[in-house]
C-alpha positions in Angstrom: 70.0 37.2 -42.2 70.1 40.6 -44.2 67.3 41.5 -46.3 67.2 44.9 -48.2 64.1 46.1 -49.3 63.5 48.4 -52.2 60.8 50.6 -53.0 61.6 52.3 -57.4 59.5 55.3 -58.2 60.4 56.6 -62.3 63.3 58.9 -61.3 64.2 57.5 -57.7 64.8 54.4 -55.3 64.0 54.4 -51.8 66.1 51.6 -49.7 66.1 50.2 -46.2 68.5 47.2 -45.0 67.2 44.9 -41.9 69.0 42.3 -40.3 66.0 40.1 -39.6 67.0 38.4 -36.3 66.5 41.5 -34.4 64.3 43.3 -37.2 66.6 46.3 -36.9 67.2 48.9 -39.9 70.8 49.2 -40.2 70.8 51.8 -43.1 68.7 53.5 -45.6 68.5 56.3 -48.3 67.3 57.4 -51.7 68.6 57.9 -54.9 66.9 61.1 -56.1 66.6 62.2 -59.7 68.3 59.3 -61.7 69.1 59.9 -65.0 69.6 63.7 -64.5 71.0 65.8 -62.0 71.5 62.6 -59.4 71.6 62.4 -55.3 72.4 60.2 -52.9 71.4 60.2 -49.0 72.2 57.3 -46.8 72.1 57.2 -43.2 73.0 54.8 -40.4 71.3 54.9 -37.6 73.6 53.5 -35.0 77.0 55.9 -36.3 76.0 59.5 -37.8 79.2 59.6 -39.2 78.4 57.4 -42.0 75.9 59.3 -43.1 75.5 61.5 -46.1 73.2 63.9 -47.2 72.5 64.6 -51.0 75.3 63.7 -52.1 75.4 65.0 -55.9 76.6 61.2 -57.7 76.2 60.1 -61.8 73.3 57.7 -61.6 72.6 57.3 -65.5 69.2 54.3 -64.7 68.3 52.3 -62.1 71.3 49.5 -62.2 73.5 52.2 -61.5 71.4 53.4 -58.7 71.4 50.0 -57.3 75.1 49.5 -57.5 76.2 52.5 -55.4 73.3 51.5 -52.8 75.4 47.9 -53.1 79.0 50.1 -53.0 77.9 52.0 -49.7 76.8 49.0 -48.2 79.6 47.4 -48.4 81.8 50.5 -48.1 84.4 50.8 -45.7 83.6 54.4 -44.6 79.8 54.2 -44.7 78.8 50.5 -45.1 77.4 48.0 -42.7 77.8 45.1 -44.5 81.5 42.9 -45.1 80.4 42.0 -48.7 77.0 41.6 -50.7 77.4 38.1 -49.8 75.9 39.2 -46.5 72.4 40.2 -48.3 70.1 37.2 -48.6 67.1 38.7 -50.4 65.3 41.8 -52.1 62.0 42.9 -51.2 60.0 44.9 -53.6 57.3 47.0 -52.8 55.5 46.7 -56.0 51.8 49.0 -56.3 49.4 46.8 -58.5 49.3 43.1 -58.7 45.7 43.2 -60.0 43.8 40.0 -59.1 46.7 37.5 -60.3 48.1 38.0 -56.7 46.3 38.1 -52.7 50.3 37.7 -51.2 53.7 38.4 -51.8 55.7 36.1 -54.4 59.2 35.3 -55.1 59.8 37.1 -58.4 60.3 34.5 -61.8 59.8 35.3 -65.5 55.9 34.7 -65.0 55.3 37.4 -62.2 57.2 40.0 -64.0 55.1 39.0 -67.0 51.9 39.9 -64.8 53.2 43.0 -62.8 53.8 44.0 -66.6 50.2 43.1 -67.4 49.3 46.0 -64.6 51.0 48.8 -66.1 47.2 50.6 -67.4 46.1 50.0 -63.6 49.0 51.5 -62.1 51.0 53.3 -65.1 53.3 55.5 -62.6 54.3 52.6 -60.7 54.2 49.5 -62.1 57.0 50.1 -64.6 59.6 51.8 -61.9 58.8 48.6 -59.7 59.5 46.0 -62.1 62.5 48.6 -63.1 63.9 48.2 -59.8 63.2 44.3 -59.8 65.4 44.0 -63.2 68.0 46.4 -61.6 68.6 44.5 -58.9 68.6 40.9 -60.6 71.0 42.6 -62.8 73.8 43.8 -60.2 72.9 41.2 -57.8 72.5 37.9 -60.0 71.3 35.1 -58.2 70.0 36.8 -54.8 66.0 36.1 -54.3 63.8 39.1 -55.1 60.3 39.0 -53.6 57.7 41.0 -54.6 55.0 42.4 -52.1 52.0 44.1 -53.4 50.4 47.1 -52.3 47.1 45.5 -53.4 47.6 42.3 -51.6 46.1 42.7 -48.4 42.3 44.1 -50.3 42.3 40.9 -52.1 40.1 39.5 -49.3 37.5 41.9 -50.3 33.7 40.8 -50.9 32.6 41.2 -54.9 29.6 43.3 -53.4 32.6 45.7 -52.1 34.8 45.6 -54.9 32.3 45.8 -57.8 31.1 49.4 -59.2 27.9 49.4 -61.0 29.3 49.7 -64.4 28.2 47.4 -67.7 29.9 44.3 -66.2 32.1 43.8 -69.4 34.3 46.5 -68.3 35.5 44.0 -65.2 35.6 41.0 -67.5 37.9 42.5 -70.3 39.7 45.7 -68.8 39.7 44.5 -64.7 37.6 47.5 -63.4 37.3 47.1 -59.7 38.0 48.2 -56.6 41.7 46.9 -55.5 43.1 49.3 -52.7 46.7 50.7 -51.6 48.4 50.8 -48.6 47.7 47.4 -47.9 51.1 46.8 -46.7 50.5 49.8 -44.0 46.9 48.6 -43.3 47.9 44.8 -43.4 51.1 45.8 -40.3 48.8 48.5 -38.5 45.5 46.0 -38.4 47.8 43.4 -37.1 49.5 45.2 -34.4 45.9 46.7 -33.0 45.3 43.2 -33.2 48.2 42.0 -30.5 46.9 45.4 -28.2 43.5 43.6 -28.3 44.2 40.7 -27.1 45.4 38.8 -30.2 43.2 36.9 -31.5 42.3 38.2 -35.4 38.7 36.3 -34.9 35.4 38.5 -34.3 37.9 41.8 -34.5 36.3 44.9 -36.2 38.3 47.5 -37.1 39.3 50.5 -39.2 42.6 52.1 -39.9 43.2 55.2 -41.2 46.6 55.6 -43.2 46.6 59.7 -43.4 49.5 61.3 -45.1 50.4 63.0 -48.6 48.3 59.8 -50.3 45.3 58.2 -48.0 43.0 55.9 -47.6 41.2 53.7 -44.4 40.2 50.3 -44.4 37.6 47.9 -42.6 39.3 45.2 -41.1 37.1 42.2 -40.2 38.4 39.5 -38.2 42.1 40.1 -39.5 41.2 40.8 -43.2 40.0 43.5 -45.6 36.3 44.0 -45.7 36.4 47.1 -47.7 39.0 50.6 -48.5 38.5 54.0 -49.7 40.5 53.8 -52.7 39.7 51.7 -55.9 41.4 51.1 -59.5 43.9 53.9 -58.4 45.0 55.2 -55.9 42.9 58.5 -57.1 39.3 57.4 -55.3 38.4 57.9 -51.4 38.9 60.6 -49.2 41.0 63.8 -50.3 44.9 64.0 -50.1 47.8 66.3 -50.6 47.5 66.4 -54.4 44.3 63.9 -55.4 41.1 64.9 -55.3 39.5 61.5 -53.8 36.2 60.7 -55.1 34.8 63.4 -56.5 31.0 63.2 -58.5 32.0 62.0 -61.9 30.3 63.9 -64.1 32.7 66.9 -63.1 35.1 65.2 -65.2 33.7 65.6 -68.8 32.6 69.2 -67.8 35.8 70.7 -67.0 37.5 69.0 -70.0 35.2 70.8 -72.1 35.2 73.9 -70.8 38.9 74.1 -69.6 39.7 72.2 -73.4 42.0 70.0 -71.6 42.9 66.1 -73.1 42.4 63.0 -70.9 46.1 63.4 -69.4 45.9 67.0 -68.2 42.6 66.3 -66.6 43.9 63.1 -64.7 47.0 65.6 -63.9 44.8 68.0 -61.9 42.9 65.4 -60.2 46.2 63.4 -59.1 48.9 66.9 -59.2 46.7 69.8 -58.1 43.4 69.1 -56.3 43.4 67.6 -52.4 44.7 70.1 -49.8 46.9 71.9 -52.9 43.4 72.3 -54.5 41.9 73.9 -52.2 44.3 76.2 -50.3 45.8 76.9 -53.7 48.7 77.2 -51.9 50.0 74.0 -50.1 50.0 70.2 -49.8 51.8 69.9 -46.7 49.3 69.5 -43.5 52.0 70.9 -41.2 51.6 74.3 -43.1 48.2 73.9 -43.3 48.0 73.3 -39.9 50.1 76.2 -38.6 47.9 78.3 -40.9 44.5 77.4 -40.2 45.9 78.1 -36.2 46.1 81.4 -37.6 43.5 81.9 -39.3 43.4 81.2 -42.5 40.2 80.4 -44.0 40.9 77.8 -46.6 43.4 76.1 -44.6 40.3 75.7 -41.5 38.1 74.5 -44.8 40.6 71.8 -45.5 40.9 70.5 -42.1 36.9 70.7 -41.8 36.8 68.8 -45.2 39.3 66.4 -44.0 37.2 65.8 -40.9 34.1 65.5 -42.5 35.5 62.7 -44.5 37.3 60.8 -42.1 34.0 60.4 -39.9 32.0 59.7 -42.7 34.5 56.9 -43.8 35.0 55.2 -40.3 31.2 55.7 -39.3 30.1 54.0 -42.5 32.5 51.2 -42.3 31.6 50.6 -39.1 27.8 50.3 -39.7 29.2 47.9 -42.8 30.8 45.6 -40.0 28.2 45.4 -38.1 30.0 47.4 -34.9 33.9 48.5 -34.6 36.2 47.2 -32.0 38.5 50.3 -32.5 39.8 52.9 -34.7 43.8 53.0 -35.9 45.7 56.4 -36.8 48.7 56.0 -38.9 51.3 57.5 -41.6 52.0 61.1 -41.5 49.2 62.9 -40.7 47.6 60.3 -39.0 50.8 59.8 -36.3 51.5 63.4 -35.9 48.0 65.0 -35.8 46.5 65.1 -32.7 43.6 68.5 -34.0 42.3 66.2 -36.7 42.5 62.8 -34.3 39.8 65.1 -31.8 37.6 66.2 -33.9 37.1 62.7 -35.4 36.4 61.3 -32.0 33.9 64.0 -30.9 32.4 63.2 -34.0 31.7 59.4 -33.5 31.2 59.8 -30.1 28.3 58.2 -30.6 29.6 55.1 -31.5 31.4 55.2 -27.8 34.4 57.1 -28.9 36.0 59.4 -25.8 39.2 60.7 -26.5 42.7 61.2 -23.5 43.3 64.3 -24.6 46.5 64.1 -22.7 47.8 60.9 -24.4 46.2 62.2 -27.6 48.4 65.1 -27.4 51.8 62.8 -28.0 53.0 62.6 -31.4 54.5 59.8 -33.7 54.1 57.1 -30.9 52.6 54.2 -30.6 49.8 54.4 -27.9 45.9 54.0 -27.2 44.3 57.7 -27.1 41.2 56.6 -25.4 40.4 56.4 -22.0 40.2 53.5 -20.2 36.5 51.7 -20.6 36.2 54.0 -23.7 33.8 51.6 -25.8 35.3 52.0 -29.3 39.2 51.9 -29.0 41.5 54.5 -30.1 45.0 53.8 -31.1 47.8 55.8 -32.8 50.0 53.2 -34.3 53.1 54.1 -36.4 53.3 52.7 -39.7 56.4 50.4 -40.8 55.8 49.5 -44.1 59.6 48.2 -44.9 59.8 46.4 -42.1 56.5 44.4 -43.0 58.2 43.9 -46.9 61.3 42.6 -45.0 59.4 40.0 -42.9 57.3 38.6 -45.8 60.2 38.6 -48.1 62.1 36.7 -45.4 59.5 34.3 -44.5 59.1 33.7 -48.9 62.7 32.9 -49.0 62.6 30.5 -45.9 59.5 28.6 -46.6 60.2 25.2 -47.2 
């Protein structure tokens, strides 16, 4: 079984094909810059000669886009499918489901109604997923699409950790809460540190950092989501490349008045030009800001102090929310590739019984535990595969009985 998975952003489409009874990728790309000055990139992994880089193509929406994913495919010189026959399902990673959905679904009329319903919670997603969703039921008519929410795997959350202490009305009519992202890479990381703990979900506690250009960490509690560091948006929790995470809100109103600027442009610097960009006024990309800071640079060493200081205050206080921590999960970008940050975040809780292999810690982007044996508090660097999780749920969605 073939399932390809889709992932729409306003002006792009991210792709990945699986064949689920080995859960191998066979191919992936983007579609950059639809509607205007289009690309196309596609690789396969097991023959580089298929693969294309950029490729300026006419991509006029998002149907188009999907076709010439569909044409490659199925391509003679860079496909790895027969026909699109081959492809049973699509999997859509879709940002808010709001509290209509705890899982992923199998799209109908009714679910595109509600992912429409959570366009003000998630205004530069939502409408480029349910884009994508209509693209593909458009080229490919009849082929199951499954929708799998970003929200999805927060929804176990307690009300005392999803509730801000606003006039309650604002829940009731407009849905202000806490909902939380990534939960696709939190749901697959959690899981896995799960299996390297023995495998059983029950009386687990831990936390799992998803560090990259957007973050956030989670409290796992026996398999679910006790609590995460972002809330209505994606804006809220610990500083990113761009966002400013949560930040006292009363700063809002006073730079609007004294910068003049209108509800949009001040949600454009928190979300464009705050985080690491903010601050080094320079760069949002940690491997610069890394490479400077080793030289230093003064505001990149504030950044990755910042970041630090954040990340221990995050994983210490969900841990003292848990009641205790089991182990602590690196992932995504920064998280895999980091080993400076992943040090002085151990030091830090060492407390809590954290000791660090420097040796092991000093690997990048693979899966392994970084602590040393008997270390009380488990550390674990565990790559992210957020397709391949859409891929299994949309599979399992479309063989349920």
């Amino acid at each position: 079984m073939k399932i390809l998975v889709i992932n729409c952003g306003s002006s792009s489409l991210k792709y990945q094909l699986f064949d689920m009874e080995t859960n191998e990728m066979l191919a992936k790309g983007i579609c950059e810059q639809i509607g205007g000055e289009s690309t196309f990139t596609h690789k396969v992994p097991a023959d580089e000669t298929k693969n294309c880089k950029a490729l300026p193509m006419a991509m006029a929406d998002h149907s188009a886009a999907i076709k010439i994913v569909i044409d490659t495919l199925t391509s003679k010189d860079r496909g790895v499918l027969s026909s699109m026959s081959e492809i049973t399902a699509v999997g859509h990673r879709v940002l808010h489901g709001g509290e209509k959905f705890s899982g992923s679904v199998l799209v109908t009329d009714a679910v595109k109604d509600a992912i429409r319903e959570c366009f003000d919670l998630g205004p530069l997603h939502n409408p480029a997923n349910l884009m994508g969703i209509e693209s593909c039921e458009s080229v490919m008519p009849g082929v199951p699409q499954v929708a799998v929410f970003d929200t999805g795997f927060h929804a176990t959350m307690p009300d005392y950790a999803y509730m801000y202490a606003l006039p309650y009305e604002y829940y009731e009519k407009y849905g202000i809460r806490r909902y939380g992202f990534h939960g696709t890479s939190h749901r697959f990381v959690s899981k896995r540190c799960i299996e390297l703990l023995g495998g059983k979900a029950e009386g687990t506690k831990i936390v799992t950092c998803h560090l990259g250009n957007g973050s956030s960490i989670s409290a796992v509690k026996d398999g679910k989501c006790f609590d995460t560091t972002m809330g209505v948006t994606p804006l809220e929790g610990i500083m990113m490349g761009t966002r400013c995470g949560s930040i006292d809100p009363a700063i809002i109103p006073i730079i609007m008045k004294k910068e003049g600027l209108t509800p949009d442009q001040m949600d454009a610097v928190m979300n464009k030009k705050s985080g690491m960009l903010g601050v080094t006024q320079k760069t949002s990309d940690n491997r610069t800001i890394e490479n400077d800071a080793k030289n230093g640079c003064e505001r990149a060493k504030l950044v990755e102090s910042m970041l630090c200081h954040q990340l221990t205050k995050y994983i210490g206080g969900f841990a003292a929310a848990m009641g205790g921590v089991d182990a602590v999960v690196f992932t995504g970008g920064i998280g895999e590739n980091n080993p400076h940050y992943r040090t002085r975040v151990a030091e830090k809780l060492g407390f809590l019984g954290t000791a660090i292999d420097e040796e092991a810690n000093a690997k990048r982007g693979e899966e392994l535990e970084i602590s040393v044996p008997g270390s009380k508090v488990k550390l674990f660097v565990i790559p992210t595969n957020e397709e391949l999780m859409i891929a299994q749920d949309t599979y399992e969605i479309v063989n349920a009985d």
